[in-house]
Structure formats: structure tokens, C-alpha cells
Backbone as CSV, one residue per row, in Angstrom:
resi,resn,N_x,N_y,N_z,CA_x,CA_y,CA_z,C_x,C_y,C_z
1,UNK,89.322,78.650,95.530,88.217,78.356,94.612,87.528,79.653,94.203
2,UNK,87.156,79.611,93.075,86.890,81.065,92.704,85.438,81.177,92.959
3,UNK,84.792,82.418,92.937,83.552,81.996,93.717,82.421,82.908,92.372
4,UNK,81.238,83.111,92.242,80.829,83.428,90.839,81.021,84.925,90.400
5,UNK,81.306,85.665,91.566,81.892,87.090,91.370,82.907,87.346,91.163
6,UNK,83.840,86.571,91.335,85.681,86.440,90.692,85.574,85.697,89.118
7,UNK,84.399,84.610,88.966,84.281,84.452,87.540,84.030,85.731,86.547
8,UNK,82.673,86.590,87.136,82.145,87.380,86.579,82.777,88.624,86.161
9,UNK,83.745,88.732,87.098,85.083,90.086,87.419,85.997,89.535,86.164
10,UNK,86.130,88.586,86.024,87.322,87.774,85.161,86.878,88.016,83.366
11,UNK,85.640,87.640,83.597,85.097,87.499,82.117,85.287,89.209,81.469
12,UNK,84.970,90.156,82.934,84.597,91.315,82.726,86.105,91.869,82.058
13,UNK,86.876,91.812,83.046,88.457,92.029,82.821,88.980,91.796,80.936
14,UNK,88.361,90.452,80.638,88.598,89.680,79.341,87.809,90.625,78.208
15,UNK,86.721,91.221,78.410,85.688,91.505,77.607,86.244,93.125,77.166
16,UNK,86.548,93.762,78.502,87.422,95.380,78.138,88.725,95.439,77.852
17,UNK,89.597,94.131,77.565,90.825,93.999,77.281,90.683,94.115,75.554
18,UNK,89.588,93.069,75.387,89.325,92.624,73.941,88.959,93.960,73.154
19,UNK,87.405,94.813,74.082,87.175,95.647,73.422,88.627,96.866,73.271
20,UNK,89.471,97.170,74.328,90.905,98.203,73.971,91.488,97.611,72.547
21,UNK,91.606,96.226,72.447,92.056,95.941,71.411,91.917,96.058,69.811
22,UNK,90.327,96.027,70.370,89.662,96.545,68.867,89.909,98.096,68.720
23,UNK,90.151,98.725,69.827,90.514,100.177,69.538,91.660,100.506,69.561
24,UNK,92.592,99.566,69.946,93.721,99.762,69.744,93.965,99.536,68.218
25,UNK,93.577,98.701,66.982,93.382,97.873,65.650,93.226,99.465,64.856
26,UNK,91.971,99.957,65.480,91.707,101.165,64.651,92.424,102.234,64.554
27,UNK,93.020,102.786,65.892,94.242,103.566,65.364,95.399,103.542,65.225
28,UNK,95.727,102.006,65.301,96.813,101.773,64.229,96.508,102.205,62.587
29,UNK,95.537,101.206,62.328,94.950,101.651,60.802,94.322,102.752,60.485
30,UNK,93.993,103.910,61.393,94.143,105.245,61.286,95.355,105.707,60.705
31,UNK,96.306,105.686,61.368,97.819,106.188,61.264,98.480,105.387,60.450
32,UNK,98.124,104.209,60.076,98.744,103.736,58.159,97.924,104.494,57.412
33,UNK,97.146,104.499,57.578,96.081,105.605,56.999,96.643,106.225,55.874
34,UNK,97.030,107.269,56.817,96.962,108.613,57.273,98.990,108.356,56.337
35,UNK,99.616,107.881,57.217,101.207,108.017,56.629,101.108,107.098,54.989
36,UNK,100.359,105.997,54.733,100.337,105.481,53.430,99.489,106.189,52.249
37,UNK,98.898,107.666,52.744,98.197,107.956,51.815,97.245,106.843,51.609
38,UNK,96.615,106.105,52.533,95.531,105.175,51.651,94.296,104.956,52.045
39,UNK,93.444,105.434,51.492,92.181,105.843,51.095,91.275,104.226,51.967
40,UNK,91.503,103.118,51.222,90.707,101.901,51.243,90.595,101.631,52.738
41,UNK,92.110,101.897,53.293,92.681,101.292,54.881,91.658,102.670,55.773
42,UNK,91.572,103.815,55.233,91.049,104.828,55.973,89.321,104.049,56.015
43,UNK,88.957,103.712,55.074,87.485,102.773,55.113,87.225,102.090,56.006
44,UNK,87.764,101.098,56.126,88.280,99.942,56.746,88.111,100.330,58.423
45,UNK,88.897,101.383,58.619,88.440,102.000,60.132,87.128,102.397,60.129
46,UNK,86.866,103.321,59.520,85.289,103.700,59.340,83.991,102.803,59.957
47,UNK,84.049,101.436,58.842,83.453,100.743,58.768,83.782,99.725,60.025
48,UNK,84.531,99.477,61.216,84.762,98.733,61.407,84.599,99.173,62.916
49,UNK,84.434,100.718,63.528,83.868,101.166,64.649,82.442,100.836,64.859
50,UNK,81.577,100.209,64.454,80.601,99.762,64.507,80.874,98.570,65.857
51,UNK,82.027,97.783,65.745,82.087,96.490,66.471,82.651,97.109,68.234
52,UNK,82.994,98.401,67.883,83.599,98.579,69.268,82.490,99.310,69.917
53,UNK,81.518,100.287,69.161,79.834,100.574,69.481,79.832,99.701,70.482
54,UNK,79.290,98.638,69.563,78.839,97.518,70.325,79.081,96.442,71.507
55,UNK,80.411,96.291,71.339,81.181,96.432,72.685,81.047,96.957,73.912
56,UNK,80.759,98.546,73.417,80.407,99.178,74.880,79.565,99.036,75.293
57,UNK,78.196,98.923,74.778,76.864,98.250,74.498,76.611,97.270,75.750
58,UNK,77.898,96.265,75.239,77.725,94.890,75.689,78.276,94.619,77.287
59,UNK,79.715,95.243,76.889,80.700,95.494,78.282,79.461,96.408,79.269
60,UNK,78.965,97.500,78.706,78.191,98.089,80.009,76.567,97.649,80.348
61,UNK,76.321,96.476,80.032,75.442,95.972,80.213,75.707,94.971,81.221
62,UNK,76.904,93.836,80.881,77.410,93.255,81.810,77.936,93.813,83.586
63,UNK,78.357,94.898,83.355,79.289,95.263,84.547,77.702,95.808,84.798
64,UNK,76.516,96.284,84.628,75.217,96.705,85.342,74.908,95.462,85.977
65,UNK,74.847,94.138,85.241,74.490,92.803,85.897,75.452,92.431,86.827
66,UNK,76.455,92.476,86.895,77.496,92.065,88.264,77.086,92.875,89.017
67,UNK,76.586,94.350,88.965,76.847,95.283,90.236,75.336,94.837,90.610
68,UNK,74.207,94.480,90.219,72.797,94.304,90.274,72.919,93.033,91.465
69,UNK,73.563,91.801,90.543,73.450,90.413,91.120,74.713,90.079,92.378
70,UNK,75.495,90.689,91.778,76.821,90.361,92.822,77.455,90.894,94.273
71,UNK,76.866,92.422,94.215,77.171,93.775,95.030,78.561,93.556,95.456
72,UNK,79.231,93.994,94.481,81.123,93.762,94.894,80.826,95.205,96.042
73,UNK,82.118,94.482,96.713,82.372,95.443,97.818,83.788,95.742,97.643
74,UNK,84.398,97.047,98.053,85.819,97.080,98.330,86.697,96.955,96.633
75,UNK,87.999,95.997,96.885,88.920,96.027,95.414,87.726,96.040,94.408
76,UNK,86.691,94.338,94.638,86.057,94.702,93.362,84.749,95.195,93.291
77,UNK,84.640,96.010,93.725,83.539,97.426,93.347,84.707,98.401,92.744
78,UNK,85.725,98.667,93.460,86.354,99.630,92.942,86.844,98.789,91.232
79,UNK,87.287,98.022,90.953,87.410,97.408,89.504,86.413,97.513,88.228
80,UNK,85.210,97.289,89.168,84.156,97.138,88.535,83.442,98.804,87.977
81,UNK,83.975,99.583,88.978,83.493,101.029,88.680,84.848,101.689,87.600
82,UNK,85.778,101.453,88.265,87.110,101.687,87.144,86.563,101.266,85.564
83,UNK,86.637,99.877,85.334,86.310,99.384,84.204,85.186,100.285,83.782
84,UNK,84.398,100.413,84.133,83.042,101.117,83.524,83.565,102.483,83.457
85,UNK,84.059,103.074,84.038,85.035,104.662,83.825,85.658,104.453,82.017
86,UNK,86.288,103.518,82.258,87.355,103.552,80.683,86.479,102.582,79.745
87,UNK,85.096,102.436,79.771,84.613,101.839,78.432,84.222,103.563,77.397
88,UNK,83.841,104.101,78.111,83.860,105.660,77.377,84.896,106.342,76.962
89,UNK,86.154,105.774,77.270,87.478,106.626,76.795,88.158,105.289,75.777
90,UNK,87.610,104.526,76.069,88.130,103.286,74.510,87.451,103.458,73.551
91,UNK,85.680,103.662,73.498,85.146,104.106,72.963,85.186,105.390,71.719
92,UNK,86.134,106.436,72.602,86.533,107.448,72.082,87.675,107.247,71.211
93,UNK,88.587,106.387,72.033,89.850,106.029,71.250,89.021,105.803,69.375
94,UNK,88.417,104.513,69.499,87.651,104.207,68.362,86.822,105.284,67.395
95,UNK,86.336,106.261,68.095,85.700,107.738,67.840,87.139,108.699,66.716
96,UNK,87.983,108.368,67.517,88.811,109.510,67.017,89.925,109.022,65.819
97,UNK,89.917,107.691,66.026,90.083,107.228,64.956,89.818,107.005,63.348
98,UNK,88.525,107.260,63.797,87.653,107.675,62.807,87.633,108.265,62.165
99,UNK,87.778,109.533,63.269,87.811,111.194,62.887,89.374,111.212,61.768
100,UNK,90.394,110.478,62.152,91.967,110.629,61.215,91.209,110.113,60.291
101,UNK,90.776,108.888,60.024,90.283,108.305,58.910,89.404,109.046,58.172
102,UNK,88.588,109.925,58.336,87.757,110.781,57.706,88.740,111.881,57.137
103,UNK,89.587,112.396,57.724,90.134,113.028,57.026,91.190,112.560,56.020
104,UNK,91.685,111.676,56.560,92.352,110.713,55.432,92.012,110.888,54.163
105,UNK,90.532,110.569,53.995,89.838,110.425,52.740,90.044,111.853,52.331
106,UNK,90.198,113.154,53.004,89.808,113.983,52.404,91.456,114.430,51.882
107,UNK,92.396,114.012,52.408,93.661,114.050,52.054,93.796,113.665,51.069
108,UNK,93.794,112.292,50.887,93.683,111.656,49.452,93.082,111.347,48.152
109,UNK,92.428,112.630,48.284,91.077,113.276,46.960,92.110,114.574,46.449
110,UNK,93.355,114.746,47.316,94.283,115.168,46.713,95.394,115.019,46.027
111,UNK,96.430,115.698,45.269,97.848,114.693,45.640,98.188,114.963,46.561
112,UNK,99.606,114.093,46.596,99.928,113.030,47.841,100.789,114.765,48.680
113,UNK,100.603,114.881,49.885,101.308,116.081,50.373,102.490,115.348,51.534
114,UNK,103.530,115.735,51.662,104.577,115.553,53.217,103.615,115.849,54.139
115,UNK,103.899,114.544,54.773,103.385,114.490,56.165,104.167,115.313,57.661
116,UNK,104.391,116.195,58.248,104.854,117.110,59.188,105.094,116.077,59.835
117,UNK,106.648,115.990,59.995,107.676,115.656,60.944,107.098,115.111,62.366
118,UNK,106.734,116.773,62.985,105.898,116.186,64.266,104.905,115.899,64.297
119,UNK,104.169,116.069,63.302,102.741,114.612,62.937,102.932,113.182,63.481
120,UNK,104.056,112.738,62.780,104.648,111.525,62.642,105.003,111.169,64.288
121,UNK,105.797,112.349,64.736,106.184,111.758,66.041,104.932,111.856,66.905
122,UNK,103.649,112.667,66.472,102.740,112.696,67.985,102.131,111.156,67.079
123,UNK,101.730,110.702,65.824,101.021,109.785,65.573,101.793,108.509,66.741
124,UNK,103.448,108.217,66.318,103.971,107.612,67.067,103.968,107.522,68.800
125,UNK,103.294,108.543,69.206,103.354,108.694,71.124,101.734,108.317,70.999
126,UNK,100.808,108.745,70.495,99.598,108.079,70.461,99.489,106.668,70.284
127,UNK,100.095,105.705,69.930,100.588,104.241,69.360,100.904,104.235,70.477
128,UNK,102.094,104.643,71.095,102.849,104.123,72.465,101.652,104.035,73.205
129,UNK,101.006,105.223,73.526,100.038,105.310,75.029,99.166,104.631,75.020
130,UNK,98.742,104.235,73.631,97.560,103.248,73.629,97.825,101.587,73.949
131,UNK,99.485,101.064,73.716,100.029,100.044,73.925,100.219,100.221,75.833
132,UNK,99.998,101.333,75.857,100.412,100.961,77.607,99.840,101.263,78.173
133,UNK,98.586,102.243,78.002,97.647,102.019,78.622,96.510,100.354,79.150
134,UNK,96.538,99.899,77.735,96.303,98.762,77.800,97.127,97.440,78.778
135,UNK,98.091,98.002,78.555,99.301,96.667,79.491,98.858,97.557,81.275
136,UNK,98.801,98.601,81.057,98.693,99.180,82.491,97.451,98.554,83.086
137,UNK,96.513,98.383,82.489,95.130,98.279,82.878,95.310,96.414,82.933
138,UNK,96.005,95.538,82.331,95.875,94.559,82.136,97.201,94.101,83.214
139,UNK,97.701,94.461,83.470,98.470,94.243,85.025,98.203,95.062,85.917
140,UNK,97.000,96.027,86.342,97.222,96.921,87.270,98.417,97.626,87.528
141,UNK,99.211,98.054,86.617,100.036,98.465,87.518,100.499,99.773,87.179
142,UNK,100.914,100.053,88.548,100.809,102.241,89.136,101.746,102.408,88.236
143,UNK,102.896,102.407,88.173,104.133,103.201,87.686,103.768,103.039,86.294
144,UNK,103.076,101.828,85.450,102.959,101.939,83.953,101.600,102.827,84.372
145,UNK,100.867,103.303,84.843,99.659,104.016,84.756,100.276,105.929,84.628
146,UNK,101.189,105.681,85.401,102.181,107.086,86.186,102.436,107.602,84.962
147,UNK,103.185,106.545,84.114,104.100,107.061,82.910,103.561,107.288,82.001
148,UNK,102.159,106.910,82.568,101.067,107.258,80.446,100.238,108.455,80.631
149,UNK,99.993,108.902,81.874,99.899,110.250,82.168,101.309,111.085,82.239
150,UNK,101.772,111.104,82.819,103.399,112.104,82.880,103.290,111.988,80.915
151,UNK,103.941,111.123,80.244,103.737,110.929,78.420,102.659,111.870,77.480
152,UNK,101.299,111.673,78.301,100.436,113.038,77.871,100.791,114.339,77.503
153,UNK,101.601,114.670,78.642,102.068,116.280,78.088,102.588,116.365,77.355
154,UNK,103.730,115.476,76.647,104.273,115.676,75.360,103.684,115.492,74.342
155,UNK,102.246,114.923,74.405,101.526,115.360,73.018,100.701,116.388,72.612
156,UNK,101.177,117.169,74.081,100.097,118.484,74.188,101.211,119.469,73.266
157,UNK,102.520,119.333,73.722,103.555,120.086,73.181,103.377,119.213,71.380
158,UNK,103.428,118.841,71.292,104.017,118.200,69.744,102.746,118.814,69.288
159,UNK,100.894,118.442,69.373,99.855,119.196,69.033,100.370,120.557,68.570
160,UNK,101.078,121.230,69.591,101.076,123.313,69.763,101.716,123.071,68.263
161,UNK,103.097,122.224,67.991,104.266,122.052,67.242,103.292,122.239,65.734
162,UNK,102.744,120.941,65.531,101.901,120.781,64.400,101.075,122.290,64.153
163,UNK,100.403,122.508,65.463,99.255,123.465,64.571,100.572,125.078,64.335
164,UNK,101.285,125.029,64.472,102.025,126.313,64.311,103.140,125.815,62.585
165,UNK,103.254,124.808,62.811,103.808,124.233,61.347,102.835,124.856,60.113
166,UNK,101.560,123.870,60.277,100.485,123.902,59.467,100.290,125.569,59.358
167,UNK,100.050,126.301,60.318,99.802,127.644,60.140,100.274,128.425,59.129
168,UNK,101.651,128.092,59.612,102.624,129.028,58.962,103.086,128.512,56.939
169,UNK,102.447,127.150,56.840,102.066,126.555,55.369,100.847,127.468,54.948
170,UNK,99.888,127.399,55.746,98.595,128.419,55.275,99.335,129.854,54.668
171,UNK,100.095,130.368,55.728,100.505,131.566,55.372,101.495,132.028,53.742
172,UNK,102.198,130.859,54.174,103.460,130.963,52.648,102.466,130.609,51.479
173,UNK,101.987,129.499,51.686,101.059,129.000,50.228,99.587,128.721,50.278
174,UNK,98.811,129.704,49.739,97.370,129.311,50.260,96.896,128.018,49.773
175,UNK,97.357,127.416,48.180,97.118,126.238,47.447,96.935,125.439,48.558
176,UNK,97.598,125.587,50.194,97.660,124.012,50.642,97.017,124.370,52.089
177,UNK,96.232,125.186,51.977,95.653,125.791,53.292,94.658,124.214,53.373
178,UNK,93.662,123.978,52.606,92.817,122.837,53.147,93.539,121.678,53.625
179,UNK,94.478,121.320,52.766,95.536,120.219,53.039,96.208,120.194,54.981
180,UNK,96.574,121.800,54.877,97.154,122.062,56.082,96.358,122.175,57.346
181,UNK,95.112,122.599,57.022,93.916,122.268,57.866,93.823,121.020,58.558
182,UNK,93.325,119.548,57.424,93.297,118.649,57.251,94.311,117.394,58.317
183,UNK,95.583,118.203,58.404,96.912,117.312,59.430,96.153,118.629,60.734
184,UNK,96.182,119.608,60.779,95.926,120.226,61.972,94.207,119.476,62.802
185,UNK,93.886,118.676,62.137,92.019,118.012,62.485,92.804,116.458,62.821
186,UNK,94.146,116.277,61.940,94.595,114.846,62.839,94.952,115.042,63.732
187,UNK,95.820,116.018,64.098,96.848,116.072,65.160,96.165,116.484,66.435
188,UNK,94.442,117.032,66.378,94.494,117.483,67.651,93.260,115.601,67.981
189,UNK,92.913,114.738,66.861,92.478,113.626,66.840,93.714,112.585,67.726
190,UNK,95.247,112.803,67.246,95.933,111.743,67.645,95.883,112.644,69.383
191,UNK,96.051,113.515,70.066,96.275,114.624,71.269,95.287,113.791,72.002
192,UNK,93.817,113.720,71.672,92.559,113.257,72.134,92.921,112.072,72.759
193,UNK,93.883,110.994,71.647,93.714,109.620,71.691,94.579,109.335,73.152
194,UNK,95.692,110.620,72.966,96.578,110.580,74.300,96.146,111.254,75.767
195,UNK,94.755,111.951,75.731,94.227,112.366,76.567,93.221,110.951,76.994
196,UNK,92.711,110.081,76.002,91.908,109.356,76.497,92.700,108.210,77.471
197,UNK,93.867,107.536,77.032,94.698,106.860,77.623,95.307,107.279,78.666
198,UNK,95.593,108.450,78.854,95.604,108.747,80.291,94.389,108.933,81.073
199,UNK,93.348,109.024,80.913,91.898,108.645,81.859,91.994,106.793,81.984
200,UNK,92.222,106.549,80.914,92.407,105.099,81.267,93.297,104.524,82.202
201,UNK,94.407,105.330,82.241,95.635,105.107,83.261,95.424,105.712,84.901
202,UNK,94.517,106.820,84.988,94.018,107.288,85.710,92.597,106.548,86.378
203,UNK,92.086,105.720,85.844,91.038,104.539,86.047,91.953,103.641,86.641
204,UNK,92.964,102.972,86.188,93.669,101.952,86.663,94.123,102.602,88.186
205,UNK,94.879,103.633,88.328,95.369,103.917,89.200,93.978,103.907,90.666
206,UNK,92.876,104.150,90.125,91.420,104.195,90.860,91.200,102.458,91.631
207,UNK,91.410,102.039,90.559,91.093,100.280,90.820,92.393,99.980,91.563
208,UNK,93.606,99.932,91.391,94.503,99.611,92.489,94.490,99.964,93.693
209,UNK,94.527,101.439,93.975,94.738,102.538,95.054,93.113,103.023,95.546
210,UNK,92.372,103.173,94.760,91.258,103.575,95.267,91.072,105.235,95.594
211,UNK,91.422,105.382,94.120,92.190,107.140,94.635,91.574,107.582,93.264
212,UNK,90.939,109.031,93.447,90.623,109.466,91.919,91.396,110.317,91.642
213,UNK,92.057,110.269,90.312,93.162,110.686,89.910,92.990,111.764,88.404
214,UNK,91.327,112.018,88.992,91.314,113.067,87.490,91.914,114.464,87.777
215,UNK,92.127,114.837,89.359,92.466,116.205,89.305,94.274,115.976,90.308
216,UNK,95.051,116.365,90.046,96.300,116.182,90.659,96.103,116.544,92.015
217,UNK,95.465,117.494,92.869,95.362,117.557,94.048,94.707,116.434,94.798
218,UNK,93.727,115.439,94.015,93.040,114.147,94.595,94.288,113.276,94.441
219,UNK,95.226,112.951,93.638,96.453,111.998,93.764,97.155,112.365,95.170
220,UNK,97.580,113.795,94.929,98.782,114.768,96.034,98.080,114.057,97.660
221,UNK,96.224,114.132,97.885,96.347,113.893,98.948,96.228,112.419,99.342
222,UNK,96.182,111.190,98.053,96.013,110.417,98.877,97.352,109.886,99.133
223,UNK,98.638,110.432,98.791,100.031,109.968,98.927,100.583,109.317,97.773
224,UNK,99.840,108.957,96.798,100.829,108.515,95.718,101.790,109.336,94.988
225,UNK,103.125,108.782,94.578,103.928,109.536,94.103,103.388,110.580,92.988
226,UNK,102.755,111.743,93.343,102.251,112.847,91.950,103.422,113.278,91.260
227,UNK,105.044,113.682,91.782,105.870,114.152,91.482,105.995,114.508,89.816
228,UNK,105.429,112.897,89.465,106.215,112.527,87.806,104.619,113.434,86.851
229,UNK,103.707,113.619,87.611,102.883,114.415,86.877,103.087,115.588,86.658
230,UNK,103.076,116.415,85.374,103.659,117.949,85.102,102.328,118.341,85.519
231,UNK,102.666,119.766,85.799,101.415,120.928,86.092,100.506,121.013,85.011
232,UNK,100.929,120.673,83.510,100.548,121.332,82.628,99.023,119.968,82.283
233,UNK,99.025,119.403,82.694,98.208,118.078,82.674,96.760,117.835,83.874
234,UNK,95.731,118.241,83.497,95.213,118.668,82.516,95.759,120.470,82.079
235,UNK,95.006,120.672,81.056,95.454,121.907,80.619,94.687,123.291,80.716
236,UNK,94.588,123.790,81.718,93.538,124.984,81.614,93.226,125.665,80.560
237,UNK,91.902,125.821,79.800,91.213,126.773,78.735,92.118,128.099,78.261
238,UNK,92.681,127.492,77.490,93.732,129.105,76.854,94.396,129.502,77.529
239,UNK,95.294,128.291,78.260,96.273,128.645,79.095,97.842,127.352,78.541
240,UNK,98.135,128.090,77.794,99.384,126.938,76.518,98.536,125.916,76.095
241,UNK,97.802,125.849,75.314,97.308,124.836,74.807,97.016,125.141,73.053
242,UNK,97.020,124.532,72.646,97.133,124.205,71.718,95.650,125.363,71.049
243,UNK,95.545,126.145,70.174,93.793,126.465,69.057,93.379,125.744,69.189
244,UNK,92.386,125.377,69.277,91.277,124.371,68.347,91.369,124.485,66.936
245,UNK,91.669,122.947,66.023,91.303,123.461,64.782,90.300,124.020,64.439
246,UNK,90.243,124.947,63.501,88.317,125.075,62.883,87.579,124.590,62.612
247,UNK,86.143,124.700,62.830,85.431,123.556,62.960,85.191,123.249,61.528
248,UNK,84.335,122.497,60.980,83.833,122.194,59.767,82.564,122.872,59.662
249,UNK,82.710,123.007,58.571,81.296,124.403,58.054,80.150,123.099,58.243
């Protein structure tokens, strides 16, 4: 029989599934965006991060009232603190979505330019991580949490790929320096989306195991398999990582 803190855990579970979803919605329609050249669909995201705001709003208001009224102990305290970890990195998901969509618009106040090869493929690994982060978090489970961190680093590499593409367009033709700017402000937007999904996967791994998994030496000692995590994850400050694009004046 379920008792009112397994209801409350349940609803909670339902409420941050829904809100990933709405952020999962947006950067999909970021990245039609962004590959359809289309201006209206880039709106559409814009206008429509307002509902996942609010979400977090709502989700972290709730999980304050379970921990107030309920005092989970053990799995669900640890669930309950997990969940509240990844309403700020779905949040972001929705944030950075945005951010493609903003530039979108500024893409398509142009003509239409080729979209960079490995654009396409990091837009595509950002799509993946956000589909499995979500399934990870919605089955608990380690090895899909494992694989969406280990997956991270390859969008750190595809990021370097893009901003050295774009560069070297600045260099041959200045006509397309803003343009080339413009994919270098998505690509380190879609990088973000794959950094946030692995905190999310790294939350999950918290709520199963009870292990914090933001720094690889906290995994290494509590015994979970770290193996499949590369060194390069997180990425030390100007140590292979990608420029920062430039900021906006």
C-alpha cells in the first residue's frame, strides 16, 4: 500500500519527467530551427520557454513541501535531492535552446548559408543525450546514466571541430564571418545541452547509488564502474577545449 510519501515521490517523479519533456520539445525545435532555415519555428521556442520557467517554479516548490512535510530518509531523500539537482540543468536545456533559436533568427535575416557537417552531427548527439538522459532518469538506470556521460566527450571534440571549421570560413571569406560566428554561438549552445544531460545522468547515478558523481575521483571511490568515463570529462580551463565563442557586443 503506498503510503503519502511514495504518492508524493510519484507525482514528483511525473512532474520532472513532464517538465524534461518540455525541454526536450524545445531543442528539438531549436535544431529544425536552425537545419530548416526557419525563422517562425525559431519563435515558437522563444516564446514557449516561459512554460518550462515555470515548471521549475512549480517542481521546486513541491519537492520543498515533501522534504518540509514528509522528511524522506535514505533512497527517497536521496531521489528527492537528485530530482531537485536536475530541475536546473533541464532548465538550462530550455535556456540554451533558446540561445540556437536566437541565433536562428539572426541566420535567417540572411541568405540561406550550408550548415557545417559537424554542426549537424553535434546537433544530432545533443538529440541523442537528451532522449537518454531522460529514459536514464525515468528508469534509474546506471549503465544508461554511464553512457550519457562517457557520449559527452564527443561533443566536446565535434564543438573543437565546428569552431576550427567556422574559423578558417572567417579567414578565406570575410562576407561570412557573422554567419560563421553565428553556427560557432550554436555549437558551443548544442556542447552545453550535452554537458547539461550528463549532470542529469550524474544526478541519476546519485539517486540509485548514492554517490556524487560530479568529480570522477567521487565515482572511482565509491566503486562504480568509472572505467567508461574519459579523463577529458569534465574539461579543465584551456586545457583541449574548445574557445569560447565571442561574446556579443
Amino acid at each position: 500500500m503506498e503510503t503519502p510519501l511514495d504518492q508524493a515521490i510519484h507525482k514528483l517523479k511525473v512532474d520532472v519527467l513532464q517538465m524534461m519533456h518540455l525541454a526536450q520539445d524545445a531543442v528539438k525545435k531549436a535544431v529544425a530551427s536552425l537545419l530548416a532555415h526557419d525563422a517562425a519555428k525559431a519563435r515558437d521556442v522563444i516564446e514557449a520557454d516561459r512554460e518550462i520557467n515555470d515548471y521549475e517554479c512549480r517542481v521546486d516548490a513541491e519537492s520543498l513541501k515533501i522534504l518540509a512535510l514528509h522528511h524522506p530518509v535514505a533512497k527517497d531523500l536521496r531521489f528527492l535531492v537528485g530530482s531537485m539537482r536536475m530541475l536546473v540543468n533541464i532548465e538550462r536545456l530550455g535556456d540554451e535552446a533558446v540561445n540556437i533559436a536566437e541565433r536562428v533568427l539572426v541566420l535567417t535575416s540572411e541568405s540561406r548559408q550550408p550548415i557545417h557537417g559537424n554542426l549537424r552531427h553535434l546537433a544530432g548527439l545533443a538529440l541523442d543525450l537528451v532522449r537518454e538522459s531522460i529514459r536514464c532518469y525515468m528508469d534509474l538506470d546506471i549503465e544508461a546514466a554511464l553512457q550519457v556521460i562517457e557520449q559527452n566527450a564527443a561533443a566536446l571534440d565535434l564543438n573543437v571541430r565546428v569552431f576550427r571549421e567556422v574559423t578558417g570560413d572567417m579567414i578565406r571569406e570575410s562576407q561570412t564571418v557573422d554567419l560563421a560566428v553565428q553556427q560557432s554561438f550554436v555549437a558551443h549552445s548544442l556542447k552545453r545541452i550535452c554537458d547539461q544531460c550528463a549532470n542529469i545522468a550524474e544526478s541519476t547515478l546519485f539517486i540509485r547509488q548514492g554517490i556524487d558523481f560530479k568529480h570522477k575521483q567521487c565515482g572511482a571511490a565509491s566503486g562504480l564502474p568509472t572505467s567508461n568515463i574519459p579523463e577529458s570529462a569534465p574539461v579543465s580551463p584551456g586545457e583541449n577545449a574548445a574557445p569560447e565563442p565571442p561574446q556579443d557586443a
